[in-house]
C-alpha positions as CSV (number, residue, x, y, z in Angstrom):
1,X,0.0,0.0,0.0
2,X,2.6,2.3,0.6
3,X,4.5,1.3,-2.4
4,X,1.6,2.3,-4.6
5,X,1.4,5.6,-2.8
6,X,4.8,6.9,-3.2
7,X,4.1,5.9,-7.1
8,X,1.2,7.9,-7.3
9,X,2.6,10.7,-5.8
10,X,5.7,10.3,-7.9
11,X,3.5,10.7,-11.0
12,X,1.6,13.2,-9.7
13,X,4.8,14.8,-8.9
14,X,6.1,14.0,-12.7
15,X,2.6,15.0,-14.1
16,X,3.4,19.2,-12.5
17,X,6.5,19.1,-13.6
18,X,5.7,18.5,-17.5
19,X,2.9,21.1,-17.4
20,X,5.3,23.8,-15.8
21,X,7.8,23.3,-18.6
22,X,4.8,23.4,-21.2
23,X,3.6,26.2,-20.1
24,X,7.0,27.6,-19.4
25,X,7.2,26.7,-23.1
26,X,4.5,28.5,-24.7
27,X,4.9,31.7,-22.4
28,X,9.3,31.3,-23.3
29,X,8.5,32.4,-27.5
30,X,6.8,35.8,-26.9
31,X,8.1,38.8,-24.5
32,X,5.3,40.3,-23.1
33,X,4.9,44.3,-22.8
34,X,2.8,46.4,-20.8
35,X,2.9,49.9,-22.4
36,X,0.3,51.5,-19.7
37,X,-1.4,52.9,-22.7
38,X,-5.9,52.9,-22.1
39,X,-6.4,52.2,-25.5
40,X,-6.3,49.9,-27.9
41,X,-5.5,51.0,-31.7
42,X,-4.4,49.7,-35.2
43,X,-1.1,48.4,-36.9
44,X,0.2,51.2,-39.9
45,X,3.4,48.5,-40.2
46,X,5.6,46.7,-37.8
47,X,7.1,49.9,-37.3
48,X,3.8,51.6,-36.0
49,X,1.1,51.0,-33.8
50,X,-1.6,53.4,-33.9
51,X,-3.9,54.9,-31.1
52,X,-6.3,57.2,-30.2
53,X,-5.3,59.2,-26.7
54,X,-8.3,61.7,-25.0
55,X,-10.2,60.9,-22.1
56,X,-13.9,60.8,-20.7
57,X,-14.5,64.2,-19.3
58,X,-17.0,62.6,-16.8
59,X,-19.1,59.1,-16.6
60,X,-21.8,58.8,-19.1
61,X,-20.2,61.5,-21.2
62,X,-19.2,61.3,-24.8
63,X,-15.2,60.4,-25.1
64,X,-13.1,63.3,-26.4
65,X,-10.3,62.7,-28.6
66,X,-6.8,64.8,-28.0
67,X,-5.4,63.2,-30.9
68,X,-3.9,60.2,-32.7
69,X,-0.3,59.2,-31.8
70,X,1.7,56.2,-32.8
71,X,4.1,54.4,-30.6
72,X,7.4,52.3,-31.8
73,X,7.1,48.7,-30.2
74,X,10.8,48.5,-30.1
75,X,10.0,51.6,-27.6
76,X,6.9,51.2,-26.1
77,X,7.0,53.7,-23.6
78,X,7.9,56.3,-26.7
79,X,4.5,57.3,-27.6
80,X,4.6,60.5,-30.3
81,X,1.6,62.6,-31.8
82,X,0.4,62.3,-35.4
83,X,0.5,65.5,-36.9
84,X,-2.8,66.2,-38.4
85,X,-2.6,69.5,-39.7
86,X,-4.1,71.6,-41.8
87,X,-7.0,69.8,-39.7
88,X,-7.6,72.6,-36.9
89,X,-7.0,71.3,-33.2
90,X,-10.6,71.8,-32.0
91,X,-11.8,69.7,-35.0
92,X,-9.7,66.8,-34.1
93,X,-11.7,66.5,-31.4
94,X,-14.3,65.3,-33.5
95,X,-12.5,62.0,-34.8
96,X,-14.1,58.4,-34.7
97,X,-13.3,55.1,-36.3
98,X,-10.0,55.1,-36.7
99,X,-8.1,52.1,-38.8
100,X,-5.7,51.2,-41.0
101,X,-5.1,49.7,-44.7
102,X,-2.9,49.5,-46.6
103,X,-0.2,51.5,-44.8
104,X,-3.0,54.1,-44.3
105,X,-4.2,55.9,-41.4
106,X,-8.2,55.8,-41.8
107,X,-10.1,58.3,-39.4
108,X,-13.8,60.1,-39.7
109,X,-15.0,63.6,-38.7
110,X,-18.2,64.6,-38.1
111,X,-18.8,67.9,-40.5
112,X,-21.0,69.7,-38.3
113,X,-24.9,70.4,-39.1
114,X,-24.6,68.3,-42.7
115,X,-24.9,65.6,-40.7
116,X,-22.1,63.9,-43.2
117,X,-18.9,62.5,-42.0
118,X,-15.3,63.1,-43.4
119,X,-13.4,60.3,-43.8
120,X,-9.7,60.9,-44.2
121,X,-6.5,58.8,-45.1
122,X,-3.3,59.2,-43.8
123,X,0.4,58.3,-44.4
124,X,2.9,59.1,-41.5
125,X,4.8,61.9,-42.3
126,X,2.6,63.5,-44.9
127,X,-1.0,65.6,-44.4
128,X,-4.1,64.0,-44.2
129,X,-6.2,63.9,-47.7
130,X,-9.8,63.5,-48.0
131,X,-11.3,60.6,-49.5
132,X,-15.4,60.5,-49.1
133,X,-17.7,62.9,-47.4
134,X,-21.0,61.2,-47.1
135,X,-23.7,60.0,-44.7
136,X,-21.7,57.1,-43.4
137,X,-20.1,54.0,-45.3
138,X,-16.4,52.4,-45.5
139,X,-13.7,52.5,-47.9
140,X,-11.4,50.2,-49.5
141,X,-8.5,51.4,-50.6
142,X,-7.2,48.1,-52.7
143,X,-10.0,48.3,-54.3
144,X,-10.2,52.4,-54.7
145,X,-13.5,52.6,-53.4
146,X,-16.1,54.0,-51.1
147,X,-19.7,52.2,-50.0
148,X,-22.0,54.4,-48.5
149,X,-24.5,53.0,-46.4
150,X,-28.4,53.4,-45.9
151,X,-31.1,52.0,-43.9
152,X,-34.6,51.5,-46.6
153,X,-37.2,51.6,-42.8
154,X,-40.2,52.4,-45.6
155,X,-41.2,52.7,-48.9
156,X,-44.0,53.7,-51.1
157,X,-47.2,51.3,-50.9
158,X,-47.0,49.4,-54.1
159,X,-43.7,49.9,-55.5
160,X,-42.0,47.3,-53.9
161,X,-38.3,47.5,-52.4
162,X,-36.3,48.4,-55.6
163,X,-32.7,49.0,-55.7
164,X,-31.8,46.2,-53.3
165,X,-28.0,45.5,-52.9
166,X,-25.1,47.5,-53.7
167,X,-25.2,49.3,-56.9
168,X,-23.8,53.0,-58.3
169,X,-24.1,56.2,-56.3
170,X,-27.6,56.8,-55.3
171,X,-29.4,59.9,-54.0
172,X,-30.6,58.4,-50.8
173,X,-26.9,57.9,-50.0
174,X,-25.9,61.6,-49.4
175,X,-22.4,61.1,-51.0
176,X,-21.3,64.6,-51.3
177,X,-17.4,64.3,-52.3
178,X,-15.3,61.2,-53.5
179,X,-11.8,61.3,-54.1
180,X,-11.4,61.0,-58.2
181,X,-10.1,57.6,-59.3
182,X,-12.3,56.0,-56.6
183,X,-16.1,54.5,-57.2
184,X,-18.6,55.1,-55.3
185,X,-21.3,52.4,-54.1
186,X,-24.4,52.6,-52.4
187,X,-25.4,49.6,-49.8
188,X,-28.8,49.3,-49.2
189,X,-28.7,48.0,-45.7
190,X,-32.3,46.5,-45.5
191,X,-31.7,43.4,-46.7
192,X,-28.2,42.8,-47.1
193,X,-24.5,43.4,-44.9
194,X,-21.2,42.5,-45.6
195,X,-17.4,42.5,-45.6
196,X,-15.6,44.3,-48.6
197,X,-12.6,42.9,-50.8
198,X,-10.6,44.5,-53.4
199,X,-12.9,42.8,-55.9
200,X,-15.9,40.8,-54.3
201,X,-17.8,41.4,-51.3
202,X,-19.4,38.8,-48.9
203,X,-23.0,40.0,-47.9
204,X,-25.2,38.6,-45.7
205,X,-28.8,38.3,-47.5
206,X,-32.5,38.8,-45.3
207,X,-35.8,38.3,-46.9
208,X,-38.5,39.7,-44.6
209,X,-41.9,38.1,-44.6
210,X,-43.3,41.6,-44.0
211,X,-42.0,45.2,-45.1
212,X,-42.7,48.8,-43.9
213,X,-44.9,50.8,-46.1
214,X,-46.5,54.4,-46.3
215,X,-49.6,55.0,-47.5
216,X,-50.9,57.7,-49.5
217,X,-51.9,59.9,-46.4
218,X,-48.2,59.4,-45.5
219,X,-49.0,56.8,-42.6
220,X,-47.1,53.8,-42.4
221,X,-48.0,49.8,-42.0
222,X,-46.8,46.8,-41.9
223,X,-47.7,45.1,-45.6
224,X,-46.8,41.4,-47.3
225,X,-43.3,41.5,-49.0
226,X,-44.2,42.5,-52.3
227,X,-41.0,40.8,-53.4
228,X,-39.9,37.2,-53.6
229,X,-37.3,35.7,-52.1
230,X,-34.1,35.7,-54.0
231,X,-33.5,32.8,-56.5
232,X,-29.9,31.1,-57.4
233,X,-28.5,30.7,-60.2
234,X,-29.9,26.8,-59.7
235,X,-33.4,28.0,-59.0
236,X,-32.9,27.3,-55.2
237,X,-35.1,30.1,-52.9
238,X,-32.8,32.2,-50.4
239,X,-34.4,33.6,-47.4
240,X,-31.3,33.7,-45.6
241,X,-27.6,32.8,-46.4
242,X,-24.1,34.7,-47.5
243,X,-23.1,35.6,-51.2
244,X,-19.9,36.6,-53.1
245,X,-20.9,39.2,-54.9
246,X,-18.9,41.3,-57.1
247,X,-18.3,45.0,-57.3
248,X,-21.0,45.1,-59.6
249,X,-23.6,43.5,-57.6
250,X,-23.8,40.5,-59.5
251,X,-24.0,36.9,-58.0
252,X,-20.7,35.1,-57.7
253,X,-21.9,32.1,-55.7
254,X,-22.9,31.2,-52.3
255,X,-20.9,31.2,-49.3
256,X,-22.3,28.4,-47.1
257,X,-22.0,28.4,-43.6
258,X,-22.8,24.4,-43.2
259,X,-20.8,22.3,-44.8
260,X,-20.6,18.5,-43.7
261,X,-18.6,17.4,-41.2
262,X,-18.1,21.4,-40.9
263,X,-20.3,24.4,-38.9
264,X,-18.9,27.8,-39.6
265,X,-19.7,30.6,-36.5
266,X,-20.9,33.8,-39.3
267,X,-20.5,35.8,-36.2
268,X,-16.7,35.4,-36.3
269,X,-16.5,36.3,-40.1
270,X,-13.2,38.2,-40.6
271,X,-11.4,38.9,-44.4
272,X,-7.7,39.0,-44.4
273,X,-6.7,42.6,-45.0
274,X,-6.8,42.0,-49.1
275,X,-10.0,40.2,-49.0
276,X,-8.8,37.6,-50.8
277,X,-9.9,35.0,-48.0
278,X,-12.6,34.4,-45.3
279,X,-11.6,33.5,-42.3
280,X,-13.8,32.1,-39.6
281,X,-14.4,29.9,-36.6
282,X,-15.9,26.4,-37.0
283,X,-16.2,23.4,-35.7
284,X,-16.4,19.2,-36.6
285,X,-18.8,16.9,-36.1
286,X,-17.9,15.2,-33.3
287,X,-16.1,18.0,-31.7
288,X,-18.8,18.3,-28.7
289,X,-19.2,14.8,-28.1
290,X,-23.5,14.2,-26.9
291,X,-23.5,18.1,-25.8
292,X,-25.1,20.9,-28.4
293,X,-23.0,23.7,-28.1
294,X,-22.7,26.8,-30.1
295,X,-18.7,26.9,-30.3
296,X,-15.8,26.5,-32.1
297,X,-12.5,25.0,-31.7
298,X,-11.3,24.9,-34.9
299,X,-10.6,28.4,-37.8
300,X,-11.3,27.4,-41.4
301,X,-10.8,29.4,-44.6
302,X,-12.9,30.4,-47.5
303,X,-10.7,31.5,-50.5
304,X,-12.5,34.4,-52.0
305,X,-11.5,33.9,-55.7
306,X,-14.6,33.8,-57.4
307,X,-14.1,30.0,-58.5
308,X,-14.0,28.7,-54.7
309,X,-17.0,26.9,-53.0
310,X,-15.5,25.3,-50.3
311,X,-14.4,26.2,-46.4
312,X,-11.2,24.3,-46.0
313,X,-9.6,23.9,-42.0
314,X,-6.7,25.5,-41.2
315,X,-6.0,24.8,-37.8
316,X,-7.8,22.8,-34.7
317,X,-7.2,24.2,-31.4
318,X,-9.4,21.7,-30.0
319,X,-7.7,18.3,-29.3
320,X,-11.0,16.5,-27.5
321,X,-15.1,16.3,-27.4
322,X,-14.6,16.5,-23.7
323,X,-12.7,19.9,-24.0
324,X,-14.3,22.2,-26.7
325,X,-12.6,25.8,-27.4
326,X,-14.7,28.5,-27.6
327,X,-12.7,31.0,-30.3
328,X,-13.3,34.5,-30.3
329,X,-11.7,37.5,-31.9
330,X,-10.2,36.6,-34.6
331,X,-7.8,39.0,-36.7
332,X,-5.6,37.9,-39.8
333,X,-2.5,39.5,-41.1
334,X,-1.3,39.6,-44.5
335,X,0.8,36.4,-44.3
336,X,-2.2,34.3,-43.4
337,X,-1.5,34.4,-39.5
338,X,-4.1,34.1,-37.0
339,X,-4.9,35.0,-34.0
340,X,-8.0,34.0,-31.9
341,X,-9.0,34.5,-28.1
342,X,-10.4,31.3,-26.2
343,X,-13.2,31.7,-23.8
344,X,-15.6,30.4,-21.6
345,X,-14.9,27.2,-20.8
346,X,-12.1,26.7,-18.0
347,X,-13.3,30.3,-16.3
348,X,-9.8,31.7,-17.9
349,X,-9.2,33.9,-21.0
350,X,-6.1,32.9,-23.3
351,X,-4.7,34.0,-26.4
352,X,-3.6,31.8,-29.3
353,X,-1.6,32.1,-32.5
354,X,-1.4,30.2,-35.7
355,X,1.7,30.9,-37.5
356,X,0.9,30.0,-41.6
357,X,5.0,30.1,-42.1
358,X,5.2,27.1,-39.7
359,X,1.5,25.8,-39.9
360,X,1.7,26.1,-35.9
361,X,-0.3,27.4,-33.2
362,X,0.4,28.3,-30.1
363,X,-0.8,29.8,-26.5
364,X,0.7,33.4,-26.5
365,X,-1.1,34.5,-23.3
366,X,-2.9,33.3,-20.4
367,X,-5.6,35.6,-18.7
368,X,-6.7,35.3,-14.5
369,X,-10.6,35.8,-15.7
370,X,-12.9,35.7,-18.8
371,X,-13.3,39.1,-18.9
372,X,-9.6,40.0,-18.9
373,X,-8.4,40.1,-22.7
374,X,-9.6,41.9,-25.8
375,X,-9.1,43.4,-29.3
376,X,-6.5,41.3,-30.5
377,X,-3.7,42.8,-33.6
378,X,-1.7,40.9,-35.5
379,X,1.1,43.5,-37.1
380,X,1.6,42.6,-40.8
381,X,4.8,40.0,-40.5
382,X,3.2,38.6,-37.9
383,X,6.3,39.1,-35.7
384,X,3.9,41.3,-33.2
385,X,0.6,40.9,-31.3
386,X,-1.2,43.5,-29.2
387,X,-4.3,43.0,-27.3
388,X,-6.2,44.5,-24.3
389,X,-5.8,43.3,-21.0
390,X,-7.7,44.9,-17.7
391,X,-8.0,48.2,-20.4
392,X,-4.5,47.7,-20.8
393,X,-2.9,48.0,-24.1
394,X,-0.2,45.1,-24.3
395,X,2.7,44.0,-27.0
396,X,3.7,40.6,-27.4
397,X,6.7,39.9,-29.7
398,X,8.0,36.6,-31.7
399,X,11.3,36.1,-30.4
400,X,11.4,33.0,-32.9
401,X,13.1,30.7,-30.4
402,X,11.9,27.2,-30.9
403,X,12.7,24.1,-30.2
């Protein structure tokens, strides 16, 4: 009896030590930063990490912005201001939705009583330069151009909901200005939503039993779709599902979201930054073993080619039924890199890359609660990750030491 004892705790013993050293391991590959910054933010280049510095004047007030600055994760604590001029001081201010493409600063101003917003682009070192002024919308600068967004809530009793989709510049989309050698698209927001590429766009597609109508006195009601559902190419009805479309609003194919043995998770849709492919969570069958859960362990990839029909699975963080990942988060660089937060199931938070180079993935950072880490980066080599941690802006860097 005793014998067997002092085995047991000899494995048990063994069993501690081969977890410290993994997760000595996976912690050993990344240097972890804290800059102190209370703010998260964007990657310009490996270079330059972009963010947005003001403060909350009082609880339940509107955030003002002081200004966009950029720090140098080789010097973290070296955070410098973005010089935004001609753009007055006081207007800055006004600045919301700040990103980046394509080595490209992307902010919007509110211009005043038009009720329009001003979205600008900027390169470090150089002045800001108008690219759209309209209602609200997006740009993509691969693809040199602008969507502009509205919302059809009614229309005229009897003339059905025309103009559905994304099509040229329309009236109802208050585009005012747009820079020249960009197009300008108007999204109709009613029945469709997407993620823009360079050349398609990924939409999901609604048809609605009943639509919002006005009446000749002007008062509205609820009436029968006067429209059918859309038809496929095949002849198949769509009340629901995601298309490639191309910039011309014309059907490429459909992007399922089931595809035996695999379940995609549309709510963690996420492009790479040329939109060349989807990425998303998703999960086997088998992977929850007798439970029905609504999580995935696994990220697939949807090539976005205009050929492509097919999710394919990149990477399987999951290693059991009896321990399903739930993957949140996601971001993807340019190299095809990954990055994906895991929650909800061990009452932790933890941070996880997939490295395309060496078809890898790996556990980059382990959180004390769920609620703990956020907004995960991936810079464009892939050789830097920041993320959110207790408000906290954090760095984590490759050091590329592996066994």
């Amino acid at each position: 009896m005793i014998k067997m004892r002092t085995v047991v705790i000899i494995l048990l013993l063994l069993s501690v030590s081969l977890l410290s050293r993994a997760e000595a391991k996976s912690g050993s590959d990344y240097t972890i930063i804290n800059t102190g910054i209370k703010a998260g933010g964007c990657w310009y280049d490996d270079s330059h990490f972009i963010v947005v510095q003001g403060q909350q004047p009082a609880p339940g007030q509107e955030f003002e912005v002081e200004g966009l600055y950029y720090l140098d994760p080789n010097k973290p604590k070296d955070l410098r201001r973005i010089d935004l001029s001609p753009i007055d001081l006081s207007l800055q201010k006004n600045i919301q939705t700040v990103s980046c493409q394509e080595q490209t600063i992307l902010f919007y101003l509110r211009s005043g009583e038009s009720g329009l917003q001003q979205l600008y682009g900027l390169k470090i070192g150089a002045q800001p330069e108008l690219i759209a002024e309209m209602r609200g919308g997006s740009v993509n600068l691969a693809g040199h151009y602008v969507i502009s967004k509205f919302r059809r809530t009614s229309t005229v009793e009897g003339q059905g909901l025309q103009g559905i989709g994304i099509y040229e510049a329309h009236p109802d989309c208050g585009v005012k200005y747009v820079k020249p050698g960009f197009k300008t698209l108007c999204l109709d927001t009613w029945m469709e939503s997407g993620r823009s590429g360079s050349h398609y766009r990924v939409v999901e597609y609604t048809w609605y039993e009943t639509i919002k109508v006005r009446d000749k006195s002007g008062q509205e009601k609820w009436v029968p779709n006067p429209e059918p559902p859309l038809k496929l190419a095949d002849g198949t009805e769509l009340k629901h599902g995601y298309l490639l479309r191309d910039l011309e609003d014309r059907i490429v194919t459909q992007v399922k979201m089931e595809q035996p043995p695999y379940q995609i998770y549309r709510n963690t849709l996420k492009p790479d930054p040329q939109g060349g492919s989807l990425y998303s969570v998703c999960s086997k069958a088998g992977d929850h073993g007798a439970r029905r859960l609504t999580v995935g362990g696994r990220i697939c990839r949807f090539k976005v080619d205009g050929a492509n029909q097919r999710w394919e699975e990149k990477v399987a963080l999951q290693q059991s039924p009896q321990d399903p990942f739930s993957l949140h988060g996601l971001d993807v660089n340019e190299q095809g890199d990954v990055v994906a937060m895991e929650l909800g199931h061990r009452g932790a938070s933890s941070l996880w890359k997939y490295s395309a180079r060496t078809q890898q993935v790996e556990k980059v950072r382990q959180a004390p609660t769920i609620a703990d880490l956020g907004a995960p980066r991936l810079s464009p080599t892939g050789q830097w990750i920041s993320f959110v941690e207790r408000q906290t802006l954090y760095l984590a860097q490759d050091k590329g030491v592996r066994p």
